[in-house]
Every structure is written in C-alpha cells, then in structure tokens.
N, C-alpha and C positions, 0 to 999 in steps of 0.2 A: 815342593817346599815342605819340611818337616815342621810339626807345631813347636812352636817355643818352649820347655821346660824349664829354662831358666825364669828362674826369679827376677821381673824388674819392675820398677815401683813405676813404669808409663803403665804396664800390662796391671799391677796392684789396682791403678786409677781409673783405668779402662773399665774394669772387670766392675769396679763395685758404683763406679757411677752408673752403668749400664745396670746394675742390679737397685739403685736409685730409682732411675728411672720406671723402674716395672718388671722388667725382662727378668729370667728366671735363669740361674744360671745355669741348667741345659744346653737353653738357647743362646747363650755369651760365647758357651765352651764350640758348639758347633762351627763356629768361623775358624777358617782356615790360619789365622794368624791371633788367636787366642789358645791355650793351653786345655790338653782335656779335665774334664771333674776331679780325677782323681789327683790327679800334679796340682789343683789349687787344693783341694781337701790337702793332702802332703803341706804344702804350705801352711795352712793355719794349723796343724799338726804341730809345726815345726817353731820350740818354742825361741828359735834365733829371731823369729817374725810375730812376735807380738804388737806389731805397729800395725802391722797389713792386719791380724784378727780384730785387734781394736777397728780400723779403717772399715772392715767388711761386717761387722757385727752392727755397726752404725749406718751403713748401707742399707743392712737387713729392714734396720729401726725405721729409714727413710724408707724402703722398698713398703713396708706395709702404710703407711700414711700416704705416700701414692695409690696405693689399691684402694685406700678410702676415697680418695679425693675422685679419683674417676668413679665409682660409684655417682653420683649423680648425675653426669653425664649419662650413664648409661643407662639410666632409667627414663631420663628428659629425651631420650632421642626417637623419635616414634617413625623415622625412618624404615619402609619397610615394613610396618603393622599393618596396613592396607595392600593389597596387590588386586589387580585386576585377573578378574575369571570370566572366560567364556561363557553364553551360556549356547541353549540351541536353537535356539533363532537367530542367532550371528551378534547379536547385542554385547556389550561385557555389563559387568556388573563389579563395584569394591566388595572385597570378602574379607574377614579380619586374618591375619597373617599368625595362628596361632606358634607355629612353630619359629618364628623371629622373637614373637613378645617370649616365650618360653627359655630359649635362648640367651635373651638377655637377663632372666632373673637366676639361669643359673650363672652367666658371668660375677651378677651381683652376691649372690648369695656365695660362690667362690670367694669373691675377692673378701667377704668379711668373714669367712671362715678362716681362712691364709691372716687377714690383718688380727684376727683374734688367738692364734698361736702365738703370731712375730711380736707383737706387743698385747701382752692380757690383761697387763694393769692399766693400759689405753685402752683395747678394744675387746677386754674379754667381758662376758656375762659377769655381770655384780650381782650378787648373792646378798639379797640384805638380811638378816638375820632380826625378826620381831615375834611380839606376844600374838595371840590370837582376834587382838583387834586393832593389828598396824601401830602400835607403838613399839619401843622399845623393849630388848629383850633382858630381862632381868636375869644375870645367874647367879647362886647362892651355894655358899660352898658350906656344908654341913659336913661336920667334923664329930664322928660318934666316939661316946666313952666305951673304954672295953665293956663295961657291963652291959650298952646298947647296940654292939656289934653283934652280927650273925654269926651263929655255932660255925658256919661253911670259913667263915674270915680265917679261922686259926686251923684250919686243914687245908686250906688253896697256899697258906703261908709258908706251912711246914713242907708242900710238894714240890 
C-alpha cells in the first residue's frame, strides 16, 4: 500500500493530535498509512491550507506543554535507580543505577530545551534586566548639543 499524499483533514487530525500528544513528527510520518515529512511540510507550504498550518502550529503550542507536563513524572519515577549486583561470595547487594538516573535527566533537560524553543514566552529563560543591586533598571536618554558632540560625530556622518 502506497502512503497517502493527498490532503485530508482525518490525516490533518491525526497527524497533529499525535503531535499533541508528544510524538514527533518523524515518528507520525513513519506509519505506514500517514504521509512522509516532506508531503506534510508541502502542505503547510501550501498557502490553500492555512487551516491545517493554523491547526498544526497549535499542536506544536500543545506538543511543547505536554513535554512539560511529563517532566515531573520523569523525575518522580525512581524505577530502576536501584538494580541488584552480584558480589563474590554469591550474596547481591542494591548499587545505585547511575546510568537510568542519567537518562532520565537528559529526557528531562530535552524536553525543556524543545518546550523552551516551541513556546519562549511560556518556557524560554526570562532575562531580567536591573541596576547593580537588584532593582530596577533605569535608562536615560542623553541628547548632546552640537557643540558637546565628539569631532568623530561629523566624519562617521559624512561617510
């Protein structure tokens, strides 16, 4: 069975619910009865489908506040940080599972780097802008007369 290129607003629904959800669209495009990357790129291309870009731009918005919301989960879940080790007496012993807990912080530190692109005025670094003792940043716009402008002012003019 050949992949679908045609445009249809079940495969629209599909595509960006699934990208709702989490899923990336790579992973959408791989199933056998969704469309590859390029045929939906084409599509939001395509300014006859400004419904489906609106639709899938809003998806995007939803795909990254899912990537937040699981973040907690994935740091609460401590499945797996413990594993049993042999030792040589036949005994086991719990060892901490460093490469699970590792794992999980690059999931997390992923998923807020993706949700800090997709929305930055939700999830990007805020920049606060203050004086040198945490107050507010005062600027002042000084306005020179010709006679207190610099000689360089009236040669960077003329160049």
């Amino acid at each position: 069975m050949a992949r679908p290129s045609e445009f249809t607003q079940e495969i629209a629904d599909t595509i960006c619910e699934q990208l709702a959800d989490g899923h990336s669209l790579r992973s959408i495009c791989e199933a056998d009865d969704m469309p590859n990357r390029v045929t939906v790129h084409r599509w939001l291309l395509d300014p006859a489908r400004e419904a489906f870009c609106n639709q899938y731009t809003r998806a995007r918005e939803i795909q990254a506040d899912t990537h937040v919301d699981e973040m907690p989960d994935i740091a609460d879940d401590s499945t797996n940080d413990w594993i049993k080790r042999a030792k040589a007496d036949g005994s086991t012993e719990d060892v901490l599972n460093s490469e699970n807990i590792q794992r999980s912080r690059l999931r997390i530190d992923t998923r807020k780097w993706i949700a800090a692109r997709m929305r930055p005025k939700k999830y990007g670094d805020k920049v606060a802008l203050t004086d040198g003792d945490g107050g507010s940043l005062v600027v002042q716009v000084l306005k020179l007369s010709e006679q207190e402008a610099p000689a360089d002012a009236d040669n960077s003019a003329s160049q």
